[in-house]
N, CA, C and O atoms as a GROMACS GRO file, in nm:
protein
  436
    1UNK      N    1  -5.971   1.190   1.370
    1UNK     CA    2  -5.868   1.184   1.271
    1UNK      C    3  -5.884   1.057   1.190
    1UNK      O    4  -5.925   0.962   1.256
    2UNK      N    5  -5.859   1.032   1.047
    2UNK     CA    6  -5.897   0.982   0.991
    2UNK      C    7  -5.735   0.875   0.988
    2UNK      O    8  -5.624   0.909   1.028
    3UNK      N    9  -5.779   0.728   0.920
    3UNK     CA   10  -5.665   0.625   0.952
    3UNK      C   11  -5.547   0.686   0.823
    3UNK      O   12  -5.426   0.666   0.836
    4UNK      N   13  -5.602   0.755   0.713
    4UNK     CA   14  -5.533   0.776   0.615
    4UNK      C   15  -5.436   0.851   0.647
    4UNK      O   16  -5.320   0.825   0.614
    5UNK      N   17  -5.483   0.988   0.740
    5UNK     CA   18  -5.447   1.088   0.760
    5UNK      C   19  -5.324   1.068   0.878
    5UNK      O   20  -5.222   1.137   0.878
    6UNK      N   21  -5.353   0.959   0.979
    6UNK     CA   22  -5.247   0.916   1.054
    6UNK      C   23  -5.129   0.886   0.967
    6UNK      O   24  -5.019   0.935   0.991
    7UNK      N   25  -5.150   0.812   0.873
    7UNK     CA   26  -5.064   0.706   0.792
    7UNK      C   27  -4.958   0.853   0.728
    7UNK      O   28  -4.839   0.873   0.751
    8UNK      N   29  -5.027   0.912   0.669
    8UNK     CA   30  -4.946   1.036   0.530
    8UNK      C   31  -4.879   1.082   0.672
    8UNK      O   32  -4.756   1.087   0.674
    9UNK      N   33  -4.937   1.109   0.771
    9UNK     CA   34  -4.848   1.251   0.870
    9UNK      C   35  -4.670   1.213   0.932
    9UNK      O   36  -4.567   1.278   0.952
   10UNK      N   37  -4.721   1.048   0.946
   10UNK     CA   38  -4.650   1.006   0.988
   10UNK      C   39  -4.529   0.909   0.886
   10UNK      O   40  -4.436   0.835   0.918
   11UNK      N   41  -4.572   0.943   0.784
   11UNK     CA   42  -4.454   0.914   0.679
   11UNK      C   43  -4.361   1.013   0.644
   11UNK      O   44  -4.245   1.017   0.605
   12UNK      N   45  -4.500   1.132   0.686
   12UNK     CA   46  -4.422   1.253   0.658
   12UNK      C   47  -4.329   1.296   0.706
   12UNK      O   48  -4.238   1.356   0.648
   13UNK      N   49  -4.344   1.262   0.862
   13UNK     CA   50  -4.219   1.269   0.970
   13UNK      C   51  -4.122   1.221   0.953
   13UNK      O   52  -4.016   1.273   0.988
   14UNK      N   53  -4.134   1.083   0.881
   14UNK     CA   54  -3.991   0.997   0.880
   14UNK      C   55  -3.913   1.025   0.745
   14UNK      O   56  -3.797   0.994   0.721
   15UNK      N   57  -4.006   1.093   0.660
   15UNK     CA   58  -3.934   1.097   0.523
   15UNK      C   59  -3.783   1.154   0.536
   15UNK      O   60  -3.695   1.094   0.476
   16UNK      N   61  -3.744   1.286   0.625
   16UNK     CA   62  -3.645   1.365   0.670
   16UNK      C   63  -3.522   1.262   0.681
   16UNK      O   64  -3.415   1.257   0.621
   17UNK      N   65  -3.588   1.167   0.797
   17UNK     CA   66  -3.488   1.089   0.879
   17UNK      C   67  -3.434   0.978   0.750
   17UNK      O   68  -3.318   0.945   0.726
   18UNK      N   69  -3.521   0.949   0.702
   18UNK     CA   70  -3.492   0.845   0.574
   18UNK      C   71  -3.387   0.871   0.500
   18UNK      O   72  -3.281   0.809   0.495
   19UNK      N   73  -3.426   0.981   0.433
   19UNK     CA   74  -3.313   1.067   0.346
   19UNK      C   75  -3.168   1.067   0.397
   19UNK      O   76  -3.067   1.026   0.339
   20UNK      N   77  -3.182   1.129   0.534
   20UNK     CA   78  -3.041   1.171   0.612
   20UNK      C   79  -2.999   1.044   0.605
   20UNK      O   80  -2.895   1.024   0.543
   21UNK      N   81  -3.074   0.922   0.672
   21UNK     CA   82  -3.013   0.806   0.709
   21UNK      C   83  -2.916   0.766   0.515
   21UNK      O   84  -2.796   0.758   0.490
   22UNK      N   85  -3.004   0.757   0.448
   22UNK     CA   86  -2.940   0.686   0.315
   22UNK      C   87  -2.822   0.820   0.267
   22UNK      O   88  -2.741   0.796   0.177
   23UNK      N   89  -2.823   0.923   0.319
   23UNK     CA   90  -2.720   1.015   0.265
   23UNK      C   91  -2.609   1.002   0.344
   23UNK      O   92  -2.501   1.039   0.298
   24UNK      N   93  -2.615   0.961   0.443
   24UNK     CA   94  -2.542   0.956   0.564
   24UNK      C   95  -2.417   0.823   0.465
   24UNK      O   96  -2.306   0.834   0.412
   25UNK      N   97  -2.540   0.686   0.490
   25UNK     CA   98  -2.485   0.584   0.475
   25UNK      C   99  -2.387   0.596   0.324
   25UNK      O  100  -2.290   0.520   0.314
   26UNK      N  101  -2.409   0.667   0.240
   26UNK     CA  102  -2.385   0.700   0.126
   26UNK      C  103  -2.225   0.770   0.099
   26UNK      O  104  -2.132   0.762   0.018
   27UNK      N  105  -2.261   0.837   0.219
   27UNK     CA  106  -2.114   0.920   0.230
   27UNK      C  107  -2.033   0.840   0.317
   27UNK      O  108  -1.916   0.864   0.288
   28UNK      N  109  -2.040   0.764   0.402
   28UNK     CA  110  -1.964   0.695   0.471
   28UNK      C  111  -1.891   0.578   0.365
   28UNK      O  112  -1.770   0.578   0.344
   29UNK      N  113  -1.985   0.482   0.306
   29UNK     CA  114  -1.932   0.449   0.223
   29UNK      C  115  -1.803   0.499   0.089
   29UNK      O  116  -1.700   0.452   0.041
   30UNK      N  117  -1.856   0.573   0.080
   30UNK     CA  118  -1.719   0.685  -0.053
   30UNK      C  119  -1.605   0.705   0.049
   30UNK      O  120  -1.484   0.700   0.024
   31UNK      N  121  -1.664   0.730   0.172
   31UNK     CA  122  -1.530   0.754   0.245
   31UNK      C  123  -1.455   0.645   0.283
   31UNK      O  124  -1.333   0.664   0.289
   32UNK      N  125  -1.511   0.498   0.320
   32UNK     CA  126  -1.429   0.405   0.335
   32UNK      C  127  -1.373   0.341   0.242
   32UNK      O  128  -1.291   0.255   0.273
   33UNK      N  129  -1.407   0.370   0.082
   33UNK     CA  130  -1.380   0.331   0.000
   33UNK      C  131  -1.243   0.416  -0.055
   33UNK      O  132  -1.162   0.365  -0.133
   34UNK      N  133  -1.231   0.556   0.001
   34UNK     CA  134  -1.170   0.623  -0.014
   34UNK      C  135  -1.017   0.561   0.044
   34UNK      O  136  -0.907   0.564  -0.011
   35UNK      N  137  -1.054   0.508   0.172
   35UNK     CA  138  -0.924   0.473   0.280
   35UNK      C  139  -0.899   0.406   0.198
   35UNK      O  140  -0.814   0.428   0.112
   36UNK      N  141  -1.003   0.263   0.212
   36UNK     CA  142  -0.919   0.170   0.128
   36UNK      C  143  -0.842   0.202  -0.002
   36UNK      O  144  -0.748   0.124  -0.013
   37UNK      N  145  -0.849   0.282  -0.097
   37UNK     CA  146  -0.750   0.272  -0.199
   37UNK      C  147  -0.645   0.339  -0.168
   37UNK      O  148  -0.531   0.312  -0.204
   38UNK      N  149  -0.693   0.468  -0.067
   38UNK     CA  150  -0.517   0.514  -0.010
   38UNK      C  151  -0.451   0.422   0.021
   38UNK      O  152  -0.334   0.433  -0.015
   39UNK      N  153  -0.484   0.300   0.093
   39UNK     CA  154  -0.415   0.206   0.144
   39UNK      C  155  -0.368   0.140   0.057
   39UNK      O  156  -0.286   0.062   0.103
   40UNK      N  157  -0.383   0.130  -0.080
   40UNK     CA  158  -0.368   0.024  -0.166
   40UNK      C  159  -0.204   0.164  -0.228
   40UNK      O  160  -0.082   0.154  -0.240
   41UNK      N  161  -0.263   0.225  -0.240
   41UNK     CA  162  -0.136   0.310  -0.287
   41UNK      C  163  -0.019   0.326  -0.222
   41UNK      O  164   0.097   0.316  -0.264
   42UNK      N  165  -0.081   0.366  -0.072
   42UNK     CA  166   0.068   0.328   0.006
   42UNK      C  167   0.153   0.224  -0.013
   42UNK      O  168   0.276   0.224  -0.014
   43UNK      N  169   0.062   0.118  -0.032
   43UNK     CA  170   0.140  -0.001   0.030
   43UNK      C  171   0.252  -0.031  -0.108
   43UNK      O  172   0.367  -0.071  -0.095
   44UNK      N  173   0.174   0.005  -0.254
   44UNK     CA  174   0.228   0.018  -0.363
   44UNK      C  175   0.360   0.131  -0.395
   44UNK      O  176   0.446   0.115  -0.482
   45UNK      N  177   0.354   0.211  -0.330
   45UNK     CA  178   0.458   0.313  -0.368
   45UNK      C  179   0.575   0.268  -0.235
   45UNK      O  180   0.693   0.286  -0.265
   46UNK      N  181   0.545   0.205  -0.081
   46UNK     CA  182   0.572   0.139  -0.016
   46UNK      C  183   0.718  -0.001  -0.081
   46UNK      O  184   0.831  -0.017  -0.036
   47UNK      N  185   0.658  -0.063  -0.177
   47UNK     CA  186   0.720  -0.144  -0.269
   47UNK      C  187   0.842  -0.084  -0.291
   47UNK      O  188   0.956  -0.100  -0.247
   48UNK      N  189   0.781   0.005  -0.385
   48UNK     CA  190   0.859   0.088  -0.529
   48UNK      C  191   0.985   0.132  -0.440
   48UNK      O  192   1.098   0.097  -0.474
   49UNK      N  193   0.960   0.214  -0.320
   49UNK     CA  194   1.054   0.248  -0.258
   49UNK      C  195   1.163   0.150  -0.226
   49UNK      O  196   1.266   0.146  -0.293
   50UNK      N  197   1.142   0.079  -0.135
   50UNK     CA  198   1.179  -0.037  -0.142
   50UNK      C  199   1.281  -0.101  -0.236
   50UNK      O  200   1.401  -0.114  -0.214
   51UNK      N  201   1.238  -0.124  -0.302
   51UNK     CA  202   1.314  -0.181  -0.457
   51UNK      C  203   1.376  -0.055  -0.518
   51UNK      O  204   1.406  -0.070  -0.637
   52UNK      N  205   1.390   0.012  -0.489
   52UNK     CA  206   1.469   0.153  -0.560
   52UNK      C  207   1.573   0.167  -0.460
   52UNK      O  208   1.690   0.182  -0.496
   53UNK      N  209   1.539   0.164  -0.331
   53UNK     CA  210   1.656   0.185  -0.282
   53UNK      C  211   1.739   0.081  -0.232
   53UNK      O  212   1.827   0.111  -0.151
   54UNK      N  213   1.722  -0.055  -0.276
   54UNK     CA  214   1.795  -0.195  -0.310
   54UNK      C  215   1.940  -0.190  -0.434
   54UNK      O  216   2.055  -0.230  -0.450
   55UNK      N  217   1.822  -0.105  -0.505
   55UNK     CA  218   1.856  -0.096  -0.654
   55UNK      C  219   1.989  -0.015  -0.669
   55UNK      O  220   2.090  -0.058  -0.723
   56UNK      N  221   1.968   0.155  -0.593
   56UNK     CA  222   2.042   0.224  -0.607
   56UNK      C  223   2.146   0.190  -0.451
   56UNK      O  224   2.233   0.268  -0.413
   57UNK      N  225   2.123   0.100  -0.402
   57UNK     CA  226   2.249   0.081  -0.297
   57UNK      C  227   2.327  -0.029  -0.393
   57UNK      O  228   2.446  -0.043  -0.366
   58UNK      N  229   2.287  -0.089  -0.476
   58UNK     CA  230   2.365  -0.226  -0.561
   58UNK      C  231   2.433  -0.175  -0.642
   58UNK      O  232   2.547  -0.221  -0.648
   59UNK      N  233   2.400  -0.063  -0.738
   59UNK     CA  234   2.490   0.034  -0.801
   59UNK      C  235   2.596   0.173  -0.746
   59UNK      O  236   2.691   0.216  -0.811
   60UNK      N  237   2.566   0.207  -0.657
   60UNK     CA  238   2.658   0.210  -0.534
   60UNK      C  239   2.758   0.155  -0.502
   60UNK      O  240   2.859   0.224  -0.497
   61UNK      N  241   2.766  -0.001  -0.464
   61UNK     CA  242   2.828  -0.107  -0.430
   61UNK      C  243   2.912  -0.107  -0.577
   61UNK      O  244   3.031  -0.080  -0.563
   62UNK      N  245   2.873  -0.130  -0.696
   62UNK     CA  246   2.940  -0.166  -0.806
   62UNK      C  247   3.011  -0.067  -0.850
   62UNK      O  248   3.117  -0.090  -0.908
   63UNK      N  249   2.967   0.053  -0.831
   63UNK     CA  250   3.072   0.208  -0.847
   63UNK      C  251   3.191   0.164  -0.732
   63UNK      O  252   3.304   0.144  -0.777
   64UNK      N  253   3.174   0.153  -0.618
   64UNK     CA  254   3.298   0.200  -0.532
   64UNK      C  255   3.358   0.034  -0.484
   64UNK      O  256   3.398   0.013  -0.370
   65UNK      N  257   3.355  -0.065  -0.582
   65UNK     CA  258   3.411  -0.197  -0.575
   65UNK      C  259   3.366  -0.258  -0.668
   65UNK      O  260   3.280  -0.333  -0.622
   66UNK      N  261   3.371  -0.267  -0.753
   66UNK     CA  262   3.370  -0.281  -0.884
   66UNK      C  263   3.332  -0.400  -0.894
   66UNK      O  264   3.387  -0.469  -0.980
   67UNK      N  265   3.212  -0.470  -0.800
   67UNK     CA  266   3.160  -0.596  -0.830
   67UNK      C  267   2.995  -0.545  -0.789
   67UNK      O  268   2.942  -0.438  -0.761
   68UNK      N  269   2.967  -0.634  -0.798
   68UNK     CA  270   2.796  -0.656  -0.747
   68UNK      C  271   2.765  -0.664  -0.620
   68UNK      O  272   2.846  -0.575  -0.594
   69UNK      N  273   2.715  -0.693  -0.500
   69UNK     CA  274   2.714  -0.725  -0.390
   69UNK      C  275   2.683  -0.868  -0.405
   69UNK      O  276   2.616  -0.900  -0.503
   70UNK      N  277   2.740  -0.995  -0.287
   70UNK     CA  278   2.677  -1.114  -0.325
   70UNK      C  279   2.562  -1.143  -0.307
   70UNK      O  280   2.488  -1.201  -0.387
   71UNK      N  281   2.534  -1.100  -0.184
   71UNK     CA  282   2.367  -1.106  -0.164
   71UNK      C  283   2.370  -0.977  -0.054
   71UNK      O  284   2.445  -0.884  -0.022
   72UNK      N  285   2.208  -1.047  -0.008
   72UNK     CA  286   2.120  -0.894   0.041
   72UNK      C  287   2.159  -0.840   0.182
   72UNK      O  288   2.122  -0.736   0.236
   73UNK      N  289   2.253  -0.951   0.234
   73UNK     CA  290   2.290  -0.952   0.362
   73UNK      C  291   2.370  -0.835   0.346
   73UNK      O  292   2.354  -0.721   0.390
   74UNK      N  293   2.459  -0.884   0.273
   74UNK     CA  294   2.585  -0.776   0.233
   74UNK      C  295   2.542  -0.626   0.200
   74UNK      O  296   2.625  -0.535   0.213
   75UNK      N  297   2.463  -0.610   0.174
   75UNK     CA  298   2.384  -0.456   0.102
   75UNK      C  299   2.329  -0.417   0.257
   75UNK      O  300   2.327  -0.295   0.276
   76UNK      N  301   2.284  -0.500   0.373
   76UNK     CA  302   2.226  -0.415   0.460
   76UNK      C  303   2.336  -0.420   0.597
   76UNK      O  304   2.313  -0.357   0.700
   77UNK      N  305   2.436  -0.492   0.581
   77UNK     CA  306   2.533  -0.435   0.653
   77UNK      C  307   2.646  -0.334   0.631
   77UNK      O  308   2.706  -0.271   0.718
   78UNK      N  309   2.671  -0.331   0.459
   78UNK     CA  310   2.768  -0.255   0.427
   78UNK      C  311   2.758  -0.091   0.376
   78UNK      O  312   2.838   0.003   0.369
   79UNK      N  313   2.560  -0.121   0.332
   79UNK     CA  314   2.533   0.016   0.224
   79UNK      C  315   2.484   0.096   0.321
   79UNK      O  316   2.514   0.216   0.316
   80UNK      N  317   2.377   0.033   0.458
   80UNK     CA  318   2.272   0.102   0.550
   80UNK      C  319   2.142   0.065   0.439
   80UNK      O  320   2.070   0.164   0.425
   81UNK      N  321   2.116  -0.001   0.395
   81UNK     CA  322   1.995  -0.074   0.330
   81UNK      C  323   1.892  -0.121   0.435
   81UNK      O  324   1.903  -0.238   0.472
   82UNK      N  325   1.773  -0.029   0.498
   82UNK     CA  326   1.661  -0.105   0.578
   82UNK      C  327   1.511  -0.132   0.519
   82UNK      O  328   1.450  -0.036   0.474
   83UNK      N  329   1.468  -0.224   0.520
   83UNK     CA  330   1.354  -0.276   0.467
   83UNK      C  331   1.288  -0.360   0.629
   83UNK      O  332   1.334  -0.429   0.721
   84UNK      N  333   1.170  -0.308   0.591
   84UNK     CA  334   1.083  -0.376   0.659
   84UNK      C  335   1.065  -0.495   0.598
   84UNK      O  336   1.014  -0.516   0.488
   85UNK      N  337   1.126  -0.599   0.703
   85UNK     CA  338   1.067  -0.779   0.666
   85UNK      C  339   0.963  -0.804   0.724
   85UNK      O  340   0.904  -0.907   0.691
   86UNK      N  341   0.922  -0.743   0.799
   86UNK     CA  342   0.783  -0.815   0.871
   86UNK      C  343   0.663  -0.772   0.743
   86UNK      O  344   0.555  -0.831   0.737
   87UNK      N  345   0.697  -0.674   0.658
   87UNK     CA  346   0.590  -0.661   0.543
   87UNK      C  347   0.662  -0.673   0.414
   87UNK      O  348   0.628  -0.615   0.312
   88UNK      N  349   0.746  -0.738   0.424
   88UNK     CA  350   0.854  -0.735   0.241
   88UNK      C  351   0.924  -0.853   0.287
   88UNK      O  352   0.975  -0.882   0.395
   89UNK      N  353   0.909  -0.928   0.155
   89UNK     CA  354   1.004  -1.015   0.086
   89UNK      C  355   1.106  -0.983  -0.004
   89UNK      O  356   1.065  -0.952  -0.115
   90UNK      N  357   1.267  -0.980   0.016
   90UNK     CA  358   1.362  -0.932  -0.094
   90UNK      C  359   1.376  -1.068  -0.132
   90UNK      O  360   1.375  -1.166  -0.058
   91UNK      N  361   1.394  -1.062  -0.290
   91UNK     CA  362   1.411  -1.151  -0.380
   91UNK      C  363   1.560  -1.109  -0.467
   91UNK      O  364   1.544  -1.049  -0.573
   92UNK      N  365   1.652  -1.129  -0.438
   92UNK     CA  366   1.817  -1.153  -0.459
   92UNK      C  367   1.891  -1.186  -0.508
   92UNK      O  368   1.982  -1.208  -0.428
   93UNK      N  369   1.921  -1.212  -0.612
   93UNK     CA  370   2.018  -1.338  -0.753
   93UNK      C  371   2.062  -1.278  -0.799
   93UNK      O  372   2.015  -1.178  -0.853
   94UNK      N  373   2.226  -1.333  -0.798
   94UNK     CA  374   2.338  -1.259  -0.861
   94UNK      C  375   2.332  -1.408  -0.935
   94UNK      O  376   2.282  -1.512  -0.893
   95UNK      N  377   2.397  -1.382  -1.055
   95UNK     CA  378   2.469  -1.469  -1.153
   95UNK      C  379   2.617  -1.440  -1.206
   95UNK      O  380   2.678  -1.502  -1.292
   96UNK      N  381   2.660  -1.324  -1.128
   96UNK     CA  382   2.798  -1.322  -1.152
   96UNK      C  383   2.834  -1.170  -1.092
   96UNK      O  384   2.751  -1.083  -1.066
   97UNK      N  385   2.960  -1.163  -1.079
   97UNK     CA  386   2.991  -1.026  -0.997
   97UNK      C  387   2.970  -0.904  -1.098
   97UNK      O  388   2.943  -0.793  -1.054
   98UNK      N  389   2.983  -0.928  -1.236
   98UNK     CA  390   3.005  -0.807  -1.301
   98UNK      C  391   2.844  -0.767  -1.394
   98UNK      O  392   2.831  -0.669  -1.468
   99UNK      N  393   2.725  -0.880  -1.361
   99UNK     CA  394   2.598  -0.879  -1.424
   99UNK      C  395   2.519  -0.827  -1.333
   99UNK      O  396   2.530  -0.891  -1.229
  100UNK      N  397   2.442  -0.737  -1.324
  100UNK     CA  398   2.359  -0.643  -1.259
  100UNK      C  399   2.228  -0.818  -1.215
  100UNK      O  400   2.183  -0.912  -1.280
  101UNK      N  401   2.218  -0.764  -1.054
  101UNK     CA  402   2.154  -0.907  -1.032
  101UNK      C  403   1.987  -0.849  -0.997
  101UNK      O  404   1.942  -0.736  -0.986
  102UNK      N  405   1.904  -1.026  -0.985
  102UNK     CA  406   1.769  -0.986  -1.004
  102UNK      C  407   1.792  -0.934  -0.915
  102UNK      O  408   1.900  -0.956  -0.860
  103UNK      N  409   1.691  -0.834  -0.855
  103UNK     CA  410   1.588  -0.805  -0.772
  103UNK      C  411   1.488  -0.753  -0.744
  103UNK      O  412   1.462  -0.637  -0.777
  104UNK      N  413   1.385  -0.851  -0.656
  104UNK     CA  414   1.242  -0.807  -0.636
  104UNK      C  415   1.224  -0.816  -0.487
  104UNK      O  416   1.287  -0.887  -0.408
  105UNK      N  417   1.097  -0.703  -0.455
  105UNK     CA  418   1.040  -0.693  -0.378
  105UNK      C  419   0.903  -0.708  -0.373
  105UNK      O  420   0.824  -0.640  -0.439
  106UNK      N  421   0.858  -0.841  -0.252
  106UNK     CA  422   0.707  -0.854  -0.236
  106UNK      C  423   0.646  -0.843  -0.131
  106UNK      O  424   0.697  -0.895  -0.032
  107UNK      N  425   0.543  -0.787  -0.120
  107UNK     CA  426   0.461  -0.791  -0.005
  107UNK      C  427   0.441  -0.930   0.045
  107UNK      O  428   0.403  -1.016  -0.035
  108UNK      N  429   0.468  -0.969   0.205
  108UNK     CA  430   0.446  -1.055   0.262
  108UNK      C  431   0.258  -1.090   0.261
  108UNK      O  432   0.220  -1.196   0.311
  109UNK      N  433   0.189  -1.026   0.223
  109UNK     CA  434   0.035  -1.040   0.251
  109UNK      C  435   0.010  -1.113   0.135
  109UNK      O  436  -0.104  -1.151   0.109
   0.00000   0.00000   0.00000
């Protein structure tokens, strides 16, 4: 057998495995790339929720007592307002009882 002929047979063998390997790696990638942006969306609509239902417990509060809430304490003992703090920051400011007050929500990360 000739040295050439070793060389081609045996490229030939691996060519298969080559392919699979880089198609393999190829698709794994799209797929982890995939998680990661689900994750980025959750955590984003995660927020939104969050801050919506801050929002619509504060107008709530101002329909059936005709002020604002003073702060955030007050909204999660009086409305049933639960937020995860171990992943959210509420951000809270009233400037007066009858002015719709800030609020934001941030991810602790």
């Amino acid at each position: 057998m000739d040295k050439r002929d070793y060389k081609s047979s045996f490229t030939g063998r691996l060519a298969p495995y080559i392919v699979f390997i880089i198609i393999f790696l190829l698709v794994l990638f799209f797929v982890l790339t995939g998680f990661r942006e689900a994750s980025r969306a959750s955590d984003a609509e995660g927020l939104r929720i969050a801050e919506a239902s801050i929002r619509r417990a504060v107008i709530s509060c101002y329909a059936s007592e005709g002020k604002y809430p003073p702060d955030f304490e007050y909204l999660k003992e009086n409305y049933g307002v639960r937020i995860d703090e171990s992943k959210y920051i509420v951000h809270y400011s009233i400037f007066a009882d009858n002015i719709m007050p800030d609020i934001a929500v941030l991810n602790i990360e």
